[in-house]
N, C-alpha and C positions, 0 to 999 in steps of 0.2 A: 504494500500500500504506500503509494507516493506523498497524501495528505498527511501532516501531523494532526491526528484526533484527537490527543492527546489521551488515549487510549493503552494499556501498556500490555504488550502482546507477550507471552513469555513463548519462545521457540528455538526448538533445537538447533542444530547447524545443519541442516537441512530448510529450512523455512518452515517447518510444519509445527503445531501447535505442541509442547512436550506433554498437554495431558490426552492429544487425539486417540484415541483406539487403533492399536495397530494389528492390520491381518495377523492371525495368529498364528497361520502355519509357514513353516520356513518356506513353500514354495513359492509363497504369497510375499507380495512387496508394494512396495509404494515409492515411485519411481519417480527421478529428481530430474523435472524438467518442468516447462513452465505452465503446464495444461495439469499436472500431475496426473498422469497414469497408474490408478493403483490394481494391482496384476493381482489374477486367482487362476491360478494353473497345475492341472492335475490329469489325469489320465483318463478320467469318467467327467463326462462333459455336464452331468445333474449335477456332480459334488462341489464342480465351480464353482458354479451359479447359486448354491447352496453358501458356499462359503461367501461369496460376496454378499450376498441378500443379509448374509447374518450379521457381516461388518457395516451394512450398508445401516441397518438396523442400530444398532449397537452406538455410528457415527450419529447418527440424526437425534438420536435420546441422549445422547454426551451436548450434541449441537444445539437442540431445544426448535429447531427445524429441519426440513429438508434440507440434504444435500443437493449442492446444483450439479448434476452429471450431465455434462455437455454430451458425453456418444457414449455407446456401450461399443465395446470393438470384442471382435470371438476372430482367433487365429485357432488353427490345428494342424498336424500334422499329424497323417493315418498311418506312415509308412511301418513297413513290420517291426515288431521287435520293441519300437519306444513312439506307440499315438500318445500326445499330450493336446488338450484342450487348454488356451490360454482368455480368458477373459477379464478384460480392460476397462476397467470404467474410467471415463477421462471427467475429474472432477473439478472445480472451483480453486482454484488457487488459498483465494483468503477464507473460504471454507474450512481447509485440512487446518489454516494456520490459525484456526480459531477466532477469527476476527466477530461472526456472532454473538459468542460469547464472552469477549472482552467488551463488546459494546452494551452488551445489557448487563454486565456486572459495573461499568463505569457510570453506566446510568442508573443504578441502584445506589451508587454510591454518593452519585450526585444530589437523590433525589430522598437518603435519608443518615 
C-alpha cells in the first residue's frame, strides 16, 4: 500500500500479514509475486480443491470478509508414474497482508 493510513501492518519479509493462515500442507505455498498465487497441489485433483476451500475458509474468518480471488488457475500433469493437480488461486495483494484487519482494529481504536 503506497498511502500512509497511518495504519500499522505487522508483516513478515514476504509482505504477507504474520498472523495470515498458512496452507498447511508442505505441498501447498503461497507464492511471492505481486498477484500472490497461493498453490494447492496434490495428486487427486478433489483433495486440492478441498485443501484450498478449507484455507480459503479459514483466511476469510481470520479476514472478517471475503477474500478477493482475482482467477482460480488448475495446471496438471497426467503423465505416468507422477499426475499432480496444481490449483492456484490468485488473490489480493493487501488481503494476504492483512490490510482489512489492521483497518478495523485502527478504527476500533480510534473510535474507543
Amino acid at each position: 500500500m503506497s498511502e500512509n493510513t497511518g495504519v500499522d501492518l505487522r508483516l513478515d519479509e514476504a509482505g504477507l500479514a504474520a498472523d495470515l493462515p498458512r496452507p498447511g500442507h508442505l505441498q501447498d505455498q503461497i507464492q511471492d509475486v505481486p498477484f500472490r498465487p497461493v498453490q494447492f497441489r496434490d495428486d487427486d485433483l478433489a483433495t486440492a480443491l478441498e485443501r484450498s476451500a478449507d484455507w480459503l475458509r479459514r483466511v476469510e474468518s481470520w479476514l472478517g470478509e471475503p477474500v478477493d480471488v482475482i482467477a482460480i488457475h488448475l495446471d496438471y500433469d497426467d503423465a505416468s508414474g507422477s499426475p499432480y493437480y496444481e490449483v492456484k488461486l490468485l488473490c489480493n495483494d493487501e488481503d494476504l497482508a492483512g490490510a482489512p484487519v489492521a483497518m478495523r482494529a485502527a478504527r476500533e481504536d480510534a473510535s474507543g
